[in-house]
PDBQT receptor file of N, H, CA, C and O in Angstrom, charges set to zero:
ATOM      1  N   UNK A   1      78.769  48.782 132.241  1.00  0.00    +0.000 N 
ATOM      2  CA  UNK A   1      77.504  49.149 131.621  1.00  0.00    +0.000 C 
ATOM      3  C   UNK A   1      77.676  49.019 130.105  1.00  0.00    +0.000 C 
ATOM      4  O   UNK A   1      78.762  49.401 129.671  1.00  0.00    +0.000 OA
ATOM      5  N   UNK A   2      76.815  48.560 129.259  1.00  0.00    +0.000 N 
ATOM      6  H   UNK A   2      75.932  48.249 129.612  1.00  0.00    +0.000 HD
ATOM      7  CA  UNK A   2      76.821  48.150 128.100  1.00  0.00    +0.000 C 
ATOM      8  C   UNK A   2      76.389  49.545 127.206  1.00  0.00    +0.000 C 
ATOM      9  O   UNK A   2      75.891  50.489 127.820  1.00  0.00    +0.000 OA
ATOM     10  N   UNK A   3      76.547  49.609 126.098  1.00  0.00    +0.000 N 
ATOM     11  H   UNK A   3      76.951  48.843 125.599  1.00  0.00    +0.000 HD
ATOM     12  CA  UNK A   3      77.096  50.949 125.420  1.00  0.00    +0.000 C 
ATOM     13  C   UNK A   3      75.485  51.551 124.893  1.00  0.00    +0.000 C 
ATOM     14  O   UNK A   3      75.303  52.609 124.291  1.00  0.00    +0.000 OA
ATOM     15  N   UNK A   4      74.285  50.434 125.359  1.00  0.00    +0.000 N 
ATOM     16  H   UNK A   4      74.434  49.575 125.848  1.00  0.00    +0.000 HD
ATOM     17  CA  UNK A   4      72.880  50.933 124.783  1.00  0.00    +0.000 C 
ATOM     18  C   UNK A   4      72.586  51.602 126.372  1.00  0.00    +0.000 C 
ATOM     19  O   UNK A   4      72.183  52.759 126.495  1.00  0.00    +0.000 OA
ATOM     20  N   UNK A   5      72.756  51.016 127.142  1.00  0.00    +0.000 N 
ATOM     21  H   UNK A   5      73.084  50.076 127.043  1.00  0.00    +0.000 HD
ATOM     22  CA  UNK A   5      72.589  51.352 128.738  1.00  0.00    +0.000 C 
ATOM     23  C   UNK A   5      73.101  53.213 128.846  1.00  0.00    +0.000 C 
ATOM     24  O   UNK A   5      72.426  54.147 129.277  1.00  0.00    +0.000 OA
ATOM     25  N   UNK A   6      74.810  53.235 128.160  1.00  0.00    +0.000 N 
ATOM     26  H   UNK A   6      75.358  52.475 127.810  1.00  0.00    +0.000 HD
ATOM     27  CA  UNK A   6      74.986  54.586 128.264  1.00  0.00    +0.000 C 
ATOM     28  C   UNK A   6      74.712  55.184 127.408  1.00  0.00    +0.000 C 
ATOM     29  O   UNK A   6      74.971  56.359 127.667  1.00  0.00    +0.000 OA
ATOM     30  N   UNK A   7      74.161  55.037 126.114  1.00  0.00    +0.000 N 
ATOM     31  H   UNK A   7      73.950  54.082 125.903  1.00  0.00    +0.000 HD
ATOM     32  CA  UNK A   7      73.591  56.359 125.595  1.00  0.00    +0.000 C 
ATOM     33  C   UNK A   7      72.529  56.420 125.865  1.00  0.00    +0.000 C 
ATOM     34  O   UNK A   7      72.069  57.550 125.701  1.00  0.00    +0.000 OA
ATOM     35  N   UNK A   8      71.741  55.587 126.288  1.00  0.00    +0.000 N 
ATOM     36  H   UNK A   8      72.115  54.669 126.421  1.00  0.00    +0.000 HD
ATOM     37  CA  UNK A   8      70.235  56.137 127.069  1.00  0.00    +0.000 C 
ATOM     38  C   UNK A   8      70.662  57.477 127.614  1.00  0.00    +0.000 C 
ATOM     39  O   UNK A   8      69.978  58.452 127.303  1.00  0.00    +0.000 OA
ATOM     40  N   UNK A   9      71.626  57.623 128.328  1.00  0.00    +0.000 N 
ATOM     41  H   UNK A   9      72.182  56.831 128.581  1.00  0.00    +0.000 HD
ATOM     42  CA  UNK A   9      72.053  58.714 129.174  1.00  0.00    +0.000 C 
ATOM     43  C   UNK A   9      72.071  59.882 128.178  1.00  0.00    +0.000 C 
ATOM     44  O   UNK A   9      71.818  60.975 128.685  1.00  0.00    +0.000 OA
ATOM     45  N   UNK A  10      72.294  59.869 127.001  1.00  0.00    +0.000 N 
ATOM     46  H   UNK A  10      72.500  58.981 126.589  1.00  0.00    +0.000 HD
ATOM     47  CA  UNK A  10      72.245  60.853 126.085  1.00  0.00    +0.000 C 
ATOM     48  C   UNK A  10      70.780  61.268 125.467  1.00  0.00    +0.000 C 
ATOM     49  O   UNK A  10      69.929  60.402 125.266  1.00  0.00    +0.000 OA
ATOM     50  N   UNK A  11      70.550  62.649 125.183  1.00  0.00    +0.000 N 
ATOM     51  H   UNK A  11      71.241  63.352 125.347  1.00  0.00    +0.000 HD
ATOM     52  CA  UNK A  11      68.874  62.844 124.999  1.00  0.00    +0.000 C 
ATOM     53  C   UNK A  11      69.048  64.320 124.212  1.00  0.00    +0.000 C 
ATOM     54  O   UNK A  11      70.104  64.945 124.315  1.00  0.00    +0.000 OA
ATOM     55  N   UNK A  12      67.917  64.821 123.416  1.00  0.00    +0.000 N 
ATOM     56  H   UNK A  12      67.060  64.313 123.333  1.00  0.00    +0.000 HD
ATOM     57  CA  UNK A  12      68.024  65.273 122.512  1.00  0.00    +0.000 C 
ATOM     58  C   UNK A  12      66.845  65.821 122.628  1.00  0.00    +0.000 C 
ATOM     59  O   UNK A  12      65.896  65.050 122.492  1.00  0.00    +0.000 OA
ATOM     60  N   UNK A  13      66.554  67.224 122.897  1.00  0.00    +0.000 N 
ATOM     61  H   UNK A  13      67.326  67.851 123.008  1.00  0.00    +0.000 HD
ATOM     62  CA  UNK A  13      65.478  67.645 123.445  1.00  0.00    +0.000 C 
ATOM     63  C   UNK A  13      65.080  69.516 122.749  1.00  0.00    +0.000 C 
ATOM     64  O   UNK A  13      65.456  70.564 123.275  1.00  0.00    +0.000 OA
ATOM     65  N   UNK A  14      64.524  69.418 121.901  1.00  0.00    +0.000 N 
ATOM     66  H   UNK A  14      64.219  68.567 121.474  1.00  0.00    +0.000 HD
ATOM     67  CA  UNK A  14      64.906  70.882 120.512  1.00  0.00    +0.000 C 
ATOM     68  C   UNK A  14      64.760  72.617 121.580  1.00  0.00    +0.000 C 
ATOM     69  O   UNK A  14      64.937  73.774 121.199  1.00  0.00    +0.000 OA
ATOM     70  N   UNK A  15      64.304  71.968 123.214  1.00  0.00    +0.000 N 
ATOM     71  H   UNK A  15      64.161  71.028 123.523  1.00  0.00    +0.000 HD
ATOM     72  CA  UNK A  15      64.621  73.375 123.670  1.00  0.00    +0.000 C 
ATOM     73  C   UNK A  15      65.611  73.618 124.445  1.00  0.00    +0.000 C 
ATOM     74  O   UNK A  15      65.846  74.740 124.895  1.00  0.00    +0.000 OA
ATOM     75  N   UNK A  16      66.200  72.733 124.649  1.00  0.00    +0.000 N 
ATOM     76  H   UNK A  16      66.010  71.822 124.284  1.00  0.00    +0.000 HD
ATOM     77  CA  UNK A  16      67.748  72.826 124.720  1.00  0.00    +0.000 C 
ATOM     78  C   UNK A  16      68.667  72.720 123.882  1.00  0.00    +0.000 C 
ATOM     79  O   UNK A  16      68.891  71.648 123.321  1.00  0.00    +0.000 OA
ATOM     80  N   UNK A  17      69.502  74.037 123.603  1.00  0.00    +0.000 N 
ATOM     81  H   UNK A  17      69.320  74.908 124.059  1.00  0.00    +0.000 HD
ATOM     82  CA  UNK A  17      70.752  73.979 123.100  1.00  0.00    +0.000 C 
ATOM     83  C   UNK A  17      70.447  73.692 121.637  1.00  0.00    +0.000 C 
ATOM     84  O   UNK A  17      71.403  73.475 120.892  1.00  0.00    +0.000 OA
ATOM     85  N   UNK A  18      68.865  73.662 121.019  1.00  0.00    +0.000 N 
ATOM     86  H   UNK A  18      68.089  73.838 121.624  1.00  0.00    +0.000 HD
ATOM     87  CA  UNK A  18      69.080  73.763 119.609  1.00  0.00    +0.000 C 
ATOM     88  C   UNK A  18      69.037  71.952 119.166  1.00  0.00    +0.000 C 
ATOM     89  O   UNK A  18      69.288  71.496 118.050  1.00  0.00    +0.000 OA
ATOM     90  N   UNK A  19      68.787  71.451 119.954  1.00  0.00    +0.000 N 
ATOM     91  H   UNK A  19      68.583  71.821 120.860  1.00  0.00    +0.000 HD
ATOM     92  CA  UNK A  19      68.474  70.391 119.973  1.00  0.00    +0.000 C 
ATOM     93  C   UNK A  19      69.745  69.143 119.709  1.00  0.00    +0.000 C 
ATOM     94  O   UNK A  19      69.563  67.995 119.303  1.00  0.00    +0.000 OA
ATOM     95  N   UNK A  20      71.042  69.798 120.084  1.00  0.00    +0.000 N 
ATOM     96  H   UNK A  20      71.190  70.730 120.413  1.00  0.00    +0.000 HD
ATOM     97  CA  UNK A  20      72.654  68.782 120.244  1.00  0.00    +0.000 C 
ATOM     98  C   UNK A  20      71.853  68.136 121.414  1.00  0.00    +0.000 C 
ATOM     99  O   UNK A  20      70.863  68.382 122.102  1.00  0.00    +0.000 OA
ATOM    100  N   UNK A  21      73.072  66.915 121.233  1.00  0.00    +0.000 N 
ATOM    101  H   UNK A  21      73.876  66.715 120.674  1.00  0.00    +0.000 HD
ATOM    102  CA  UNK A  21      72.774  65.661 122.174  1.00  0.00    +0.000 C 
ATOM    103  C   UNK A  21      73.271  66.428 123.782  1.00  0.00    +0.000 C 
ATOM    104  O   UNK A  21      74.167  67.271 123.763  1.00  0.00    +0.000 OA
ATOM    105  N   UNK A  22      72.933  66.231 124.447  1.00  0.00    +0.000 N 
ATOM    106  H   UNK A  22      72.205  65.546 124.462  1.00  0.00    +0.000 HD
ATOM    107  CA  UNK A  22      72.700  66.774 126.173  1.00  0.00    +0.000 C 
ATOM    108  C   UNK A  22      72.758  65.330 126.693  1.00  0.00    +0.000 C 
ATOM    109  O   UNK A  22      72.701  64.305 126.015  1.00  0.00    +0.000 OA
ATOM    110  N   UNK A  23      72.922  65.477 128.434  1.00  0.00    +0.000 N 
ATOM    111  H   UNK A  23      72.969  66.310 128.986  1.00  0.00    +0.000 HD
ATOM    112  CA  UNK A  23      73.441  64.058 129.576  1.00  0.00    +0.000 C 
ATOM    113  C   UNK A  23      72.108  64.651 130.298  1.00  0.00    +0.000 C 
ATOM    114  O   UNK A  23      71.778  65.767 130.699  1.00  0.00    +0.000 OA
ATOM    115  N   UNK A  24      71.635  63.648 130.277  1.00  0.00    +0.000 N 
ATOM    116  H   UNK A  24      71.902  62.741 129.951  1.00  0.00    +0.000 HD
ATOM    117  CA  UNK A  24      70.315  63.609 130.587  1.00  0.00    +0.000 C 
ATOM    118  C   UNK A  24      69.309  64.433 131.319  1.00  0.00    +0.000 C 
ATOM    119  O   UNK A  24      68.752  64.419 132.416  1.00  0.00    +0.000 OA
ATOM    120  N   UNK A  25      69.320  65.266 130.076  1.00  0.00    +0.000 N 
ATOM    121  H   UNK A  25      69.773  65.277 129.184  1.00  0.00    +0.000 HD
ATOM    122  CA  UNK A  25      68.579  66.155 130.102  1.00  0.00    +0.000 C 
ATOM    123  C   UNK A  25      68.733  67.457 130.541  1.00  0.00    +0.000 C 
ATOM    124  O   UNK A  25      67.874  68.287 130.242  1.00  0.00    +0.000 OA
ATOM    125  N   UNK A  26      70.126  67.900 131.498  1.00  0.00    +0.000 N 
ATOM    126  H   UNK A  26      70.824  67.226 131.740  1.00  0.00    +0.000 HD
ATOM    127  CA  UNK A  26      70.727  68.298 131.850  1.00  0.00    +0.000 C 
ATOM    128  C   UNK A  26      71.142  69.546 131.054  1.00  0.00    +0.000 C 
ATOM    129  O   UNK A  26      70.953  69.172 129.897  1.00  0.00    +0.000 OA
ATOM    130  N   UNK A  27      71.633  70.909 130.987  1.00  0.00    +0.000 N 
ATOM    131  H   UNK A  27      71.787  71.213 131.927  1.00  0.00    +0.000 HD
ATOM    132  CA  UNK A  27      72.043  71.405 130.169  1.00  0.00    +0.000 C 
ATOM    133  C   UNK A  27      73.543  71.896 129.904  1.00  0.00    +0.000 C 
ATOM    134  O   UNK A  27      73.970  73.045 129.786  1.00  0.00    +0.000 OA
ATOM    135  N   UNK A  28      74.338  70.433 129.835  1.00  0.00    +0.000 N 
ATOM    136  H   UNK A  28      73.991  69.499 129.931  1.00  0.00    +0.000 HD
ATOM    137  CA  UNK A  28      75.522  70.106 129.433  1.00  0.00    +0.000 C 
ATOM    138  C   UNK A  28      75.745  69.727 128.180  1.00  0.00    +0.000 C 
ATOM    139  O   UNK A  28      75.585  68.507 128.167  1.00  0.00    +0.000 OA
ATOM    140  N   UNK A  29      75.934  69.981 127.468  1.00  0.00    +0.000 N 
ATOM    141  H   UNK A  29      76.064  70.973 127.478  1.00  0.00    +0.000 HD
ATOM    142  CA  UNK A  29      76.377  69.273 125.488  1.00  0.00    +0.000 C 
ATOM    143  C   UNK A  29      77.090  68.414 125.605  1.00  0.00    +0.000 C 
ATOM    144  O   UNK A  29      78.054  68.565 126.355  1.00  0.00    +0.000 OA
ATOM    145  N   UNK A  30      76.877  67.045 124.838  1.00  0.00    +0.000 N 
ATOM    146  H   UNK A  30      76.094  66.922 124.229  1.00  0.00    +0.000 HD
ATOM    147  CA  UNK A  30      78.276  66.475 124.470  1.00  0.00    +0.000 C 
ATOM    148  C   UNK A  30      79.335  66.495 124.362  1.00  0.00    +0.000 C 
ATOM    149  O   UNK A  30      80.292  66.024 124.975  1.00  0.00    +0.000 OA
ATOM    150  N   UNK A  31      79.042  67.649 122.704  1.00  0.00    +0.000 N 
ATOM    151  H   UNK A  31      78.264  68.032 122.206  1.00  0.00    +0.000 HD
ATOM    152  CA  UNK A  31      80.155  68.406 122.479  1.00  0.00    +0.000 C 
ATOM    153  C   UNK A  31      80.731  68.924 123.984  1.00  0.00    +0.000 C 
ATOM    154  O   UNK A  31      81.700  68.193 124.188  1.00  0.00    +0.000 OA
ATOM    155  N   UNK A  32      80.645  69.470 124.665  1.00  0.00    +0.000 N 
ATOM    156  H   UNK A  32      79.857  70.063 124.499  1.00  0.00    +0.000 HD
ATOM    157  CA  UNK A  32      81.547  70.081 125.859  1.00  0.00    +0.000 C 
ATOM    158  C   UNK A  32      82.231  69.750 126.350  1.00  0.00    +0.000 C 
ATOM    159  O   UNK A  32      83.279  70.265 126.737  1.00  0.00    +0.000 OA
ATOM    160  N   UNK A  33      81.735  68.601 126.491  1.00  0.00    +0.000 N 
ATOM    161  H   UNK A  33      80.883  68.182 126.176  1.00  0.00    +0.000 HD
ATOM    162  CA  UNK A  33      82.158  67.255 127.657  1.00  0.00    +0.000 C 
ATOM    163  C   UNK A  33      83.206  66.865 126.617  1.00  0.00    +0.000 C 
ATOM    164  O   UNK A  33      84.300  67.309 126.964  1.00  0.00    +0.000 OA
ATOM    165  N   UNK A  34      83.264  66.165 125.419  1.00  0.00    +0.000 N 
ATOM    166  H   UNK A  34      82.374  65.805 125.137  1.00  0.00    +0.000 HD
ATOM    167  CA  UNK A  34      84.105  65.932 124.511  1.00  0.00    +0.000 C 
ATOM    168  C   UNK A  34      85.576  66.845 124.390  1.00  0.00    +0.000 C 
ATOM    169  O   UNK A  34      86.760  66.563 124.572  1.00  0.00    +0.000 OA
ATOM    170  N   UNK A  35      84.813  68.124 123.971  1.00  0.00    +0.000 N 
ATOM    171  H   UNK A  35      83.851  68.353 123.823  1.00  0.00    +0.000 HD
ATOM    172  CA  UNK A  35      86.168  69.486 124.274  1.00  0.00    +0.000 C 
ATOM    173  C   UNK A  35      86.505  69.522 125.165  1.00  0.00    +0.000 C 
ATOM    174  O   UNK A  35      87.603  70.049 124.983  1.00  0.00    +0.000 OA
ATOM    175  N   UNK A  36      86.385  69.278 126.581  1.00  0.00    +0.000 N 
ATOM    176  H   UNK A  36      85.494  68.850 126.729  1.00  0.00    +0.000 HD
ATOM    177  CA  UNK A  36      87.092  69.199 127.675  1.00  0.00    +0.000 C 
ATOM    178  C   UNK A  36      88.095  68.238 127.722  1.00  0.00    +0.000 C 
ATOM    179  O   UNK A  36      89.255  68.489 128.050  1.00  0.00    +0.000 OA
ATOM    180  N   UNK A  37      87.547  66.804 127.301  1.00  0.00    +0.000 N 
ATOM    181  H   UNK A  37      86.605  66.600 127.034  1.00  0.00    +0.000 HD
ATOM    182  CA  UNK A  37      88.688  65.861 127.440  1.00  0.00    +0.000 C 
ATOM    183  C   UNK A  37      89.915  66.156 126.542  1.00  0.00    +0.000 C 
ATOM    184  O   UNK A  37      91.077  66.020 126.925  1.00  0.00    +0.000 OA
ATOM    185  N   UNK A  38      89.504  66.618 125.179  1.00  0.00    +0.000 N 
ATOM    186  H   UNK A  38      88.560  66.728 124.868  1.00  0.00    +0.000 HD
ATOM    187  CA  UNK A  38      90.053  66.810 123.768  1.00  0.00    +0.000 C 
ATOM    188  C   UNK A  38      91.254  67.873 124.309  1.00  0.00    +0.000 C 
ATOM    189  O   UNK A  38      92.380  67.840 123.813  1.00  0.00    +0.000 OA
ATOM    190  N   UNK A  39      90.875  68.839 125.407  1.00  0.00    +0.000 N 
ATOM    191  H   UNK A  39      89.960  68.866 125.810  1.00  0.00    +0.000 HD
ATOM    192  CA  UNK A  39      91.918  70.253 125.925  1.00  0.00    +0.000 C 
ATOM    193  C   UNK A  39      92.290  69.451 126.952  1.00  0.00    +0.000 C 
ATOM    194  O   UNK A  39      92.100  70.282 127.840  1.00  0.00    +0.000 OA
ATOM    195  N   UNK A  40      92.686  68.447 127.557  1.00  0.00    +0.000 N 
ATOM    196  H   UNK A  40      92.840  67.772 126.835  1.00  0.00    +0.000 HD
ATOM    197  CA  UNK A  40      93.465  67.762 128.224  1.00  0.00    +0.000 C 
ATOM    198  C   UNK A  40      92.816  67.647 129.824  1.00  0.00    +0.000 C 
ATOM    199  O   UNK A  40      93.317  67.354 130.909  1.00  0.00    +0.000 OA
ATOM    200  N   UNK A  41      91.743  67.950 129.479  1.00  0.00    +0.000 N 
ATOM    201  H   UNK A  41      91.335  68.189 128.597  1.00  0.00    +0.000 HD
ATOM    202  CA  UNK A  41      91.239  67.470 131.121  1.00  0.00    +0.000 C 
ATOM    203  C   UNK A  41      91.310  66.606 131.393  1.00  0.00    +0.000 C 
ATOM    204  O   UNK A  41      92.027  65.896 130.687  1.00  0.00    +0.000 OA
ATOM    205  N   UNK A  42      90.610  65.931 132.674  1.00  0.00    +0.000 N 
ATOM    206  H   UNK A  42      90.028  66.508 133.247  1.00  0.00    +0.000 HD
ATOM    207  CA  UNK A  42      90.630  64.361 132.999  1.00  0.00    +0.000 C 
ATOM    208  C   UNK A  42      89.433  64.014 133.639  1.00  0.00    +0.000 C 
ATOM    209  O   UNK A  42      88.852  64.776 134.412  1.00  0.00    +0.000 OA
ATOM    210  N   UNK A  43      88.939  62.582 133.264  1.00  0.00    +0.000 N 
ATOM    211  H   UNK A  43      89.412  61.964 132.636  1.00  0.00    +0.000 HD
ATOM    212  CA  UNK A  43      87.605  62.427 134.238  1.00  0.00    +0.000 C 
ATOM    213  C   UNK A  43      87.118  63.009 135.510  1.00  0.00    +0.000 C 
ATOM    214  O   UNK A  43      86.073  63.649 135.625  1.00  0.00    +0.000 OA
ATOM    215  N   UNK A  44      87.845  62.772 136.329  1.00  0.00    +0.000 N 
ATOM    216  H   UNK A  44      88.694  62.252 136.235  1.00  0.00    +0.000 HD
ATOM    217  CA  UNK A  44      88.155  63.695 137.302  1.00  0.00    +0.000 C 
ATOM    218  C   UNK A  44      87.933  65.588 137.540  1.00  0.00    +0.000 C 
ATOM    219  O   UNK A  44      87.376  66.390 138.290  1.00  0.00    +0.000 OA
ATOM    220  N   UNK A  45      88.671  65.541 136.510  1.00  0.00    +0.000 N 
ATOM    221  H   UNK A  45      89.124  64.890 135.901  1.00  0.00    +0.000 HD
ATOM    222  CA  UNK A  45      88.331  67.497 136.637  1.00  0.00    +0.000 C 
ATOM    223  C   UNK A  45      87.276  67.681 136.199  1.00  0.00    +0.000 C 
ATOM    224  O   UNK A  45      86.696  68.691 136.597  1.00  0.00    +0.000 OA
ATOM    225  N   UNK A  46      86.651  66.880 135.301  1.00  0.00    +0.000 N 
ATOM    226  H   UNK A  46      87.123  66.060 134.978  1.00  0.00    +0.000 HD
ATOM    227  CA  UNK A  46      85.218  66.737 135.056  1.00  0.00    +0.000 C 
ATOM    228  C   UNK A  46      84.502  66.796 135.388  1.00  0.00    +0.000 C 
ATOM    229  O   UNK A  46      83.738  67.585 134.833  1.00  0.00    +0.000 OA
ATOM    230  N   UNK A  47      83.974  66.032 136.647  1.00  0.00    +0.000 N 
ATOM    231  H   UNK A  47      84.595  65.391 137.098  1.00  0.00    +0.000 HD
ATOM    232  CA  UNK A  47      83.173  65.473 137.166  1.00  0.00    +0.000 C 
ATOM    233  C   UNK A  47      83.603  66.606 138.199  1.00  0.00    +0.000 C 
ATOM    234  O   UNK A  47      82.845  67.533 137.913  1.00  0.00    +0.000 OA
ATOM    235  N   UNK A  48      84.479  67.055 139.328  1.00  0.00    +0.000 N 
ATOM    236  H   UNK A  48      85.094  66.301 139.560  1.00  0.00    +0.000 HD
ATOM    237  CA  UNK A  48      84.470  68.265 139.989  1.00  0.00    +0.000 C 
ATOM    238  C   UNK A  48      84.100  69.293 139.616  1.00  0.00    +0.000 C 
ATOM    239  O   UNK A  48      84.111  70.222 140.423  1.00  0.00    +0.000 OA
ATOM    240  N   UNK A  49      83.566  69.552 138.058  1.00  0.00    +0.000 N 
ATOM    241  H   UNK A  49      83.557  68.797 137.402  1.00  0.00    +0.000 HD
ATOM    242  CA  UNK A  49      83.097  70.853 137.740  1.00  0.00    +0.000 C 
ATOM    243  C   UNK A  49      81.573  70.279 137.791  1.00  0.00    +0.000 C 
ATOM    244  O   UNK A  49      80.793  70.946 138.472  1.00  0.00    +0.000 OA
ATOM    245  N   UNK A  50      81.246  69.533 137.378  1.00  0.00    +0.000 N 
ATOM    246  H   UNK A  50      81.879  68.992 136.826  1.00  0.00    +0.000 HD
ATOM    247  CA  UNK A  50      79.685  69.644 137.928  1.00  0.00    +0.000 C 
ATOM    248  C   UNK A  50      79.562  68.273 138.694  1.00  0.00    +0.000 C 
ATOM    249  O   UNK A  50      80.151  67.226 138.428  1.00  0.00    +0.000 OA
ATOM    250  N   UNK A  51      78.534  68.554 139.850  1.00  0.00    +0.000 N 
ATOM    251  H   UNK A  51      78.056  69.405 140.066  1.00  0.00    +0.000 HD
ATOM    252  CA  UNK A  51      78.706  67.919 141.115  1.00  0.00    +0.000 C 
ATOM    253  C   UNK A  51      77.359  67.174 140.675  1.00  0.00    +0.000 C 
ATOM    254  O   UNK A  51      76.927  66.548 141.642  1.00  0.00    +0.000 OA
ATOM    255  N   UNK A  52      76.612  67.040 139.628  1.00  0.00    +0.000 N 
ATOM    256  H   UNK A  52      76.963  67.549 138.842  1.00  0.00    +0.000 HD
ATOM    257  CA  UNK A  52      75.642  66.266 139.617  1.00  0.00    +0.000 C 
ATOM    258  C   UNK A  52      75.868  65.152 138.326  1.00  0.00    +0.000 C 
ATOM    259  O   UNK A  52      75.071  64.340 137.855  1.00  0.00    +0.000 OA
ATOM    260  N   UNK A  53      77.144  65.425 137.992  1.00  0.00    +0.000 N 
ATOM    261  H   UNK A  53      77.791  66.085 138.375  1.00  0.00    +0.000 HD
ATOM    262  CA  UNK A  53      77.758  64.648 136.830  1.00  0.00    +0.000 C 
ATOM    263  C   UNK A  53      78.018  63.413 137.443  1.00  0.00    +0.000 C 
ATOM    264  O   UNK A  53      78.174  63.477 138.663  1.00  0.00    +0.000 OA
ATOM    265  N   UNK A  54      78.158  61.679 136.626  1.00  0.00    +0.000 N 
ATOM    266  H   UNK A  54      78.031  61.628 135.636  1.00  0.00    +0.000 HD
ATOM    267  CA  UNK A  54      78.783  60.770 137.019  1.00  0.00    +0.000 C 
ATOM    268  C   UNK A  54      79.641  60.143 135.834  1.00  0.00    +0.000 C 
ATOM    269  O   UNK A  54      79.463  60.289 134.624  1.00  0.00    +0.000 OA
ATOM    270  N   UNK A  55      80.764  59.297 136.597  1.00  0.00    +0.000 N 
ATOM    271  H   UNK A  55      80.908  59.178 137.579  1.00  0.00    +0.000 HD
ATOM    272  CA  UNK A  55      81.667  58.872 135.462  1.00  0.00    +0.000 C 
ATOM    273  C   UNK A  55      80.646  57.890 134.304  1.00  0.00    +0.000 C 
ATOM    274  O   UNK A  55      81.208  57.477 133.289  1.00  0.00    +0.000 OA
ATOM    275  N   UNK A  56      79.503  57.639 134.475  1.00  0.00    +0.000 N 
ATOM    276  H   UNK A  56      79.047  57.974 135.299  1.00  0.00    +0.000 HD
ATOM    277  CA  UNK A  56      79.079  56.932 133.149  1.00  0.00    +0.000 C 
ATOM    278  C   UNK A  56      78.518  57.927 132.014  1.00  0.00    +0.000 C 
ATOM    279  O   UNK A  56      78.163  57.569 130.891  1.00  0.00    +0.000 OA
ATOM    280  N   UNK A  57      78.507  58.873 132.373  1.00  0.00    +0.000 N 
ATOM    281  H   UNK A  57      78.795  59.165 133.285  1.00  0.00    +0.000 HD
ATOM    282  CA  UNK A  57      77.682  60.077 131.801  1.00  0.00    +0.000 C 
ATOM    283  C   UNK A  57      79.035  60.475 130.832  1.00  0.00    +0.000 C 
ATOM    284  O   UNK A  57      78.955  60.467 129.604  1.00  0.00    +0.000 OA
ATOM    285  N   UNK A  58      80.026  60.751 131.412  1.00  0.00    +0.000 N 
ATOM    286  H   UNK A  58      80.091  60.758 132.410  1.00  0.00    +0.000 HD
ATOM    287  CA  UNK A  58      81.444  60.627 130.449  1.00  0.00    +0.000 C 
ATOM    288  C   UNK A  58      81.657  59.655 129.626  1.00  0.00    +0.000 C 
ATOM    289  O   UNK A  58      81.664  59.842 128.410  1.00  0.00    +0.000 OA
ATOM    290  N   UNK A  59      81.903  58.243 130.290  1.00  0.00    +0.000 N 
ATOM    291  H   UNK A  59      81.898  58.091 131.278  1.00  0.00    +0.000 HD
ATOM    292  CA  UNK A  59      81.455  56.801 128.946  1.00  0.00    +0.000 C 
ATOM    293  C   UNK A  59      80.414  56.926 127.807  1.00  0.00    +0.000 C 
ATOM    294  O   UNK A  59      80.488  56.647 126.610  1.00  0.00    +0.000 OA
ATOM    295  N   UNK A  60      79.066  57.618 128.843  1.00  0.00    +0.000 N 
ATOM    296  H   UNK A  60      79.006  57.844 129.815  1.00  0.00    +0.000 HD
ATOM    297  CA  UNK A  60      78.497  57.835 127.657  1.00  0.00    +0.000 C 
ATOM    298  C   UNK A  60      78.901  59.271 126.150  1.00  0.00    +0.000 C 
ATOM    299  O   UNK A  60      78.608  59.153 124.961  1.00  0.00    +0.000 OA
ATOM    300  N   UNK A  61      79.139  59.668 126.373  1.00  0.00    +0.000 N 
ATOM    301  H   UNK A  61      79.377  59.764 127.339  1.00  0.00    +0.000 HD
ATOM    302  CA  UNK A  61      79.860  60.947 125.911  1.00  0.00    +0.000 C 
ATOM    303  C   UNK A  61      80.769  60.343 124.576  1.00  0.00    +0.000 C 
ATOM    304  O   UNK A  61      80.737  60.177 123.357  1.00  0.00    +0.000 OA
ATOM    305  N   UNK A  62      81.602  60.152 125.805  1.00  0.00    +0.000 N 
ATOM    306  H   UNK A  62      81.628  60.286 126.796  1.00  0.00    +0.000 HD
ATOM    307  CA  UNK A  62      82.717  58.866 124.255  1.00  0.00    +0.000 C 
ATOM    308  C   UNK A  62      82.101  57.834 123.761  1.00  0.00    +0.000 C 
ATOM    309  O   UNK A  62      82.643  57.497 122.708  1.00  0.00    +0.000 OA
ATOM    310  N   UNK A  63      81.002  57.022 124.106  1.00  0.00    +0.000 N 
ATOM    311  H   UNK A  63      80.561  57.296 124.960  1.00  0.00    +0.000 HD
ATOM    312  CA  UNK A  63      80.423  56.000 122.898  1.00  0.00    +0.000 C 
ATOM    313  C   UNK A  63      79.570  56.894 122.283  1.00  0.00    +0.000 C 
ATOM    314  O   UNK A  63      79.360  56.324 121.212  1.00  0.00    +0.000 OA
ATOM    315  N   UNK A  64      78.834  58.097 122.258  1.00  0.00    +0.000 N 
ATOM    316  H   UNK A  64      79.004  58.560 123.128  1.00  0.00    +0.000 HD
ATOM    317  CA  UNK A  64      78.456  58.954 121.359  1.00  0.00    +0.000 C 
ATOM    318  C   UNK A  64      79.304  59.375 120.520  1.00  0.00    +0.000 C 
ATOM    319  O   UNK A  64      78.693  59.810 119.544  1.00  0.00    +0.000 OA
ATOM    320  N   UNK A  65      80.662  59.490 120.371  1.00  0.00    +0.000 N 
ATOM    321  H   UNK A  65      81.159  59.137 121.164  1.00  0.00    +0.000 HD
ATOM    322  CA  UNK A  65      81.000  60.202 119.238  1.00  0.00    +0.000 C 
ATOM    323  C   UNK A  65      81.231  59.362 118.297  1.00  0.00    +0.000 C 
ATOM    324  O   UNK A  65      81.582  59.680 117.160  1.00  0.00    +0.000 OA
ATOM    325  N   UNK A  66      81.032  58.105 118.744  1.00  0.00    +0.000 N 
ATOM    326  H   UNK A  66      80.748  57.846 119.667  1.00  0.00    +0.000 HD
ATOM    327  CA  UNK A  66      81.443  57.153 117.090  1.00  0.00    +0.000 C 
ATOM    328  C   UNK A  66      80.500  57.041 116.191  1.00  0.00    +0.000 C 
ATOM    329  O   UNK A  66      80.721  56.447 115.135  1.00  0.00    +0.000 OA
TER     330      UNK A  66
């Protein structure tokens, strides 16, 4: 998936969370998803903590922080 494809997945919505970037629409932060990997998680443990998460939603995550 091409890197405009996954931040579509990213959305920004001012009654959630103050209006940080969120996975679509969802009320997960970037930031979170980011600090998780950053404290040594893994795609994987990721995605088992929320069951409606997918691995592009993580891709998208990391082409957001640049």
């Amino acid at each position: 998936m091409d890197e405009t494809k996954l931040l579509s997945r990213i959305t920004v919505n001012p009654q959630i969370f103050g209006g940080k970037p969120i996975i679509r629409g969802r009320r997960l932060a970037v930031e979170h998803v980011l600090g998780m990997l950053a404290a040594g998680s893994d795609e994987q443990e990721i995605l088992e903590g929320y069951d409606w998460l997918e691995p592009d939603d993580i891709k998208a995550c990391m082409a957001c922080r640049t």
